[in-house]
N, C-alpha and C positions, 0 to 999 in steps of 0.2 A: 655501467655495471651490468654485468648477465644476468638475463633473466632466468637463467638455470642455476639450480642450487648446486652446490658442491658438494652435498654429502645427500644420504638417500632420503625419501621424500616418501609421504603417508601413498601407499594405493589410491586412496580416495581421492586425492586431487586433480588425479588423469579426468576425474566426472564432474569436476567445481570447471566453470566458463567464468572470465569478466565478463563485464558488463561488455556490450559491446558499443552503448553507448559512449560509453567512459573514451574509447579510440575519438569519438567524434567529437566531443567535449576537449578534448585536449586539443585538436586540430583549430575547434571556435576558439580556444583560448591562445592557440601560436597568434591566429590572424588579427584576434584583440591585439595583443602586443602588436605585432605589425601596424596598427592604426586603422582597419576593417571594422567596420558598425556590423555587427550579429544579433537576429532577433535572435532570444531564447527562448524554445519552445517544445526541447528535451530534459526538460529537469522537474523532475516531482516533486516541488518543495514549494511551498509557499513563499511569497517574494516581500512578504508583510514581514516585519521585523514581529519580536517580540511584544507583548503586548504591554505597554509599562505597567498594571498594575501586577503583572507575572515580574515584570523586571525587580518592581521595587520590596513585592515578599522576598525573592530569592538576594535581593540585597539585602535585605532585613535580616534574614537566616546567616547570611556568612556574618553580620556582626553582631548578630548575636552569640555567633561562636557556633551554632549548628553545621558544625561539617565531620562529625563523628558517625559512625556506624549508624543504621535502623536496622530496627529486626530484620531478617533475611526477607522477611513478605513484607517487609514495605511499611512505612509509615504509617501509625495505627490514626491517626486523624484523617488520611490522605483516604485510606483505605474504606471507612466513615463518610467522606463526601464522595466515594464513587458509586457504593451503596447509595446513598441517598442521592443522587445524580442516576439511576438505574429509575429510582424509584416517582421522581418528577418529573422527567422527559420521556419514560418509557410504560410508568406503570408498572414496574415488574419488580417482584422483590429481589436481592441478591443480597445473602447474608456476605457480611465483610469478610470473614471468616474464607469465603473462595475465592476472592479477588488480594493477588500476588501482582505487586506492583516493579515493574522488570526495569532493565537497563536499554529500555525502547520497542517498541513491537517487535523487531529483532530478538531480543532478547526471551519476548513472550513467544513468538513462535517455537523459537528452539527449547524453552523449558517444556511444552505441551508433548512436542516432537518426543523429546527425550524422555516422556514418561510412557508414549505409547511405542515406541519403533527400537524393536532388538535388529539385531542383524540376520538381515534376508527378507524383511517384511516388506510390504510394498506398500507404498502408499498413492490415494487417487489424488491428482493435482491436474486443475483445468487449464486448457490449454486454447487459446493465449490465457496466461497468465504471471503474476508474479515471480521473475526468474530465482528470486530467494527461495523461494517454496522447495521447490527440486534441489537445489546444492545443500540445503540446511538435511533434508531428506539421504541426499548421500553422503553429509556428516558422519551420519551416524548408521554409515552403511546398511543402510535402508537401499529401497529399488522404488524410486518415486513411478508412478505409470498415469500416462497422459488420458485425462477425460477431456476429449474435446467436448468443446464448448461452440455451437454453431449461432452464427447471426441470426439465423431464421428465429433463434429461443433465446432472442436478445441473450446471447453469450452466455447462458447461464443453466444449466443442467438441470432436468428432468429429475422427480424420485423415481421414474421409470427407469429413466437412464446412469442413474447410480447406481440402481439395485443391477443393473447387467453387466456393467463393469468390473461387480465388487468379484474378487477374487478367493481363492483359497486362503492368501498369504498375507490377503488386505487387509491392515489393519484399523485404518481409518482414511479419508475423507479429508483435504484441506479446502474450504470454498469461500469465497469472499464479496461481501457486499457492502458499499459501491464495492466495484471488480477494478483493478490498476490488469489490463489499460486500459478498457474499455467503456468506463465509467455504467456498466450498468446494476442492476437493483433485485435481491430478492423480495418479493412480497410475504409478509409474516405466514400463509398460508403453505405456501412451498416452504419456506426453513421448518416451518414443522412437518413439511412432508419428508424433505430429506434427513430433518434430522430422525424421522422415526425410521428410516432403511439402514440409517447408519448404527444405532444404536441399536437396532437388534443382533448386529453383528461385529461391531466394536465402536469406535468413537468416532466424533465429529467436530474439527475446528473451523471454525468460521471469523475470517479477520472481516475486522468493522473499524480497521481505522482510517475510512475516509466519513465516518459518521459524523453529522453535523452538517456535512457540503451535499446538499442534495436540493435540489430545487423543483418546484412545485410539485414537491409529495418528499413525507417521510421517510427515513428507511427503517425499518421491522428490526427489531434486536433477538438476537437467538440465546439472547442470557440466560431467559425463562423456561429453555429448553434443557436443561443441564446438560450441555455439553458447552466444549471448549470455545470462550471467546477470546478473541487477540485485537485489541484497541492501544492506540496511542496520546501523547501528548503532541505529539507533531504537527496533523495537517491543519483539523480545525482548531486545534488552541496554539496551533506557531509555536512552538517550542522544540523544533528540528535540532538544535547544535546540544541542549540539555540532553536528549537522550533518557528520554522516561516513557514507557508506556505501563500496561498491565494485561494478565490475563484472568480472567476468571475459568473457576477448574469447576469439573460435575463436582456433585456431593460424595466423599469418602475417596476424594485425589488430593482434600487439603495438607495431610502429614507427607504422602511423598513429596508433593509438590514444594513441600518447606524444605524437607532435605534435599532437595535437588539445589535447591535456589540457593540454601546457605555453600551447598559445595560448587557449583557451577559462579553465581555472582557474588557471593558474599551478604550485597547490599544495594538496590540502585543507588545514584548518586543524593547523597542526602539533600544539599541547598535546591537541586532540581526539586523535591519531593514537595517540601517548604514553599517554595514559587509557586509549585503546581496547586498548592489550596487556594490559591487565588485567583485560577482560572473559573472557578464559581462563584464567585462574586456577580451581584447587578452590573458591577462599573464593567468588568472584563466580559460580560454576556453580551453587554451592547455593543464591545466593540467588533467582537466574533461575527457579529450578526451584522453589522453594517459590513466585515468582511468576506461572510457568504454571500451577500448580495449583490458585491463586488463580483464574487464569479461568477455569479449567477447571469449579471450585464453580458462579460467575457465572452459563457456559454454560448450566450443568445446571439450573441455579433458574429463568434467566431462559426458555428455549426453550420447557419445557412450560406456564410461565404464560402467554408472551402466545399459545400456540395456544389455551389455555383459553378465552380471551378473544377468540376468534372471527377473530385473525390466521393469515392461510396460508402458514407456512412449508416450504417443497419443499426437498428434498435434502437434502444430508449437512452442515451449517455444521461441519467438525470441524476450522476453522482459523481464525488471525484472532481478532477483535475483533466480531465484528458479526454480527447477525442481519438478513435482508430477507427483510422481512413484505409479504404481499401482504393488501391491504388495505381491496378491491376489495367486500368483502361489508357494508365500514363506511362507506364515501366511495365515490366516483367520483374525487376530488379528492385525493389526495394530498398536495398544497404548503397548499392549503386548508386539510387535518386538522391538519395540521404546526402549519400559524399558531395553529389554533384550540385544539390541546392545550397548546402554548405558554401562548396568553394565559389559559384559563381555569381547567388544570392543572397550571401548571407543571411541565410535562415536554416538553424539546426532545429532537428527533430528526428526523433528515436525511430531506426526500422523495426520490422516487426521481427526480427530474427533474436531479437534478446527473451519475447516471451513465448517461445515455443515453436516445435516442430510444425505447427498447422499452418499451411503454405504461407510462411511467415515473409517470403516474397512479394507479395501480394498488399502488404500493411505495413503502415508507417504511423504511430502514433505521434501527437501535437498536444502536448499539455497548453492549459491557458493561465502557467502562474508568474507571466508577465504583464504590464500595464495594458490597458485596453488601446491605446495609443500606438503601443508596439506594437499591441495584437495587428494592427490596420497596416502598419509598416509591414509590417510579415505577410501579409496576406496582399500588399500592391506590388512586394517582392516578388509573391510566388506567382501571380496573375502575370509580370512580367516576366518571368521566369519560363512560364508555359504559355506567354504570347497570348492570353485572353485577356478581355477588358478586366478591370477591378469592377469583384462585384458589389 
């Protein structure tokens, strides 16, 4: 089948990229069939299944017949324990009233997007980062503009260097902690530094949905700051193929936000919603938590090997799923090395050309949401690979 349409086709999508991962993933997945053993070590998704007592509300809810509409913002009990989950893990009030439960963090990014960005606005998105961020931004024929983000400040932007950035046109700020790909961390002191440059001059999104996977130390929530949060059900409560997240809005964006939400989603998916009350439960908190600590292992195995092995990793990664390696003392090439430990190591991992212009040559990121067992197959792969001992 062509990959060109036959009839004409929105402007905006000459500026939407795949993934470029997605190429390399299909390659790991030709040489599968072939009969090729591939460590996986480019996919952002947790490798935990579902968590059963999530399994068994969302079974309980389709036989009870619950798979009928929810209000546009989301299930009024669902809405009720996120609040109250703000309020025990965070300390921080959030009336329910501004937390809009979406069809996945997808879903919350784009309704935030869509209440701040007319066409021509520009919006600040850190670079490396999230390559949704920028396409969702030229959805809606927006002009996304790249805030680098430098290693020296563990990947994460200054309110000095926000406020120089900010533009005539700018209308907001997307920043994220943990950060995809770099796994690093704002401290609650800078979110309220940035979020006070942003908010004097428009708004401020901030995703938090690798909250939960942070190891020894917290991460800071920017709830309390009224501005835009975008949290999921995905990484820490495993419920990826459901497709649920939420976001919470400043105070006085709750009515648009409802009518955006009843015209854009209708509804998240309701038996997802139903399940999702049961990722706060005791039973379901301890299995969360025996499966951060599982990364936590991962982390710890995986960071000091591949620096053995002649990768530069900067900063603090103590969030997330991912390490980004700079990789610059092995290649010049990044997408290159990618291909090449693929085909000859079977070991795939994302280059850094998916999350931005900043010499994305240079970076190859290495998720760890495969078994620790893998992890070590991947790593006496790559050590053969590049002819050094396993470290």
């Amino acid at each position: 089948m062509s990959e060109f349409a036959h009839g004409p086709l929105a402007e905006r999508l000459a500026h939407i990229e795949p993934f470029h991962v997605m190429e390399l993933l299909g390659r790991a997945r030709e040489l599968e069939a072939a009969g090729r053993s591939i460590v996986h070590m480019e996919i952002g998704e947790p490798d935990f299944p579902t968590a059963e007592p999530v399994i068994a509300a969302g079974v309980e809810a389709l036989r009870r017949g619950d798979t009928f509409y929810t209000p546009a913002a989301g299930l009024p009990a669902l809405r009720e324990a996120l609040s109250a989950h703000y309020r025990d893990s965070y300390g921080v009030a959030v009336d329910p009233s501004r937390i809009f439960v979406t069809p996945g963090a997808s879903g919350a990014l784009l309704l935030a997007l869509s209440l701040l960005v007319d066409s021509g606005a520009e919006v600040l998105v850190p670079d490396p980062g999230y390559p949704c961020n920028r396409h969702f931004v030229r959805l809606l024929n927006g002009t996304p503009v790249a805030l680098p983000v430098r290693p020296e400040r563990n990947y994460q932007p200054s309110a000095e260097e926000l406020s120089a950035a900010w533009g005539a046109r700018t209308v907001t700020a997307m920043l994220a902690s943990p950060a995809n790909p770099t796994g690093t961390l704002l401290n609650a002191a800078e979110l309220a530094a940035l979020a006070e440059v942003a908010k004097a001059r428009g708004q401020l999104i901030v995703d938090e949905i690798y909250h939960g996977l942070t190891y020894g130390t917290r991460a800071a929530t920017a709830a309390g700051l009224d501005v835009f949060v975008v949290n999921s059900f995905s990484k820490y409560f495993g419920m990826t193929g459901w497709r649920l997240g939420w976001l919470v809005v400043p105070e006085g964006y709750q009515r648009a936000a409802e009518k955006l939400a009843q015209n854009v989603f209708i509804a998240a998916p309701t038996p997802a919603q139903h399940a999702a009350l049961a990722c706060f439960t005791p039973e379901a908190a301890a299995i969360f938590e025996q499966r951060r600590q599982a990364f936590e292992q991962r982390r710890d195995y995986l960071l000091p090997a591949l620096r053995a092995l002649g990768l530069r990793i900067p900063g603090h990664p103590d969030g997330a799923f991912y390490l980004y390696a700079d990789c610059s003392d092995i290649t010049d090439d990044s997408f290159a090395f990618a291909r090449e430990l693929l085909e000859r190591a079977g070991v795939a991992a994302t280059p850094g050309r998916d999350f931005g212009a900043q010499q994305p040559e240079r970076y190859i990121r290495f998720a760890y949401t495969t078994s620790l067992p893998q992890l070590r197959e991947g790593v006496r792969r790559l050590a053969e690979f590049l002819g050094k001992p396993v470290p």
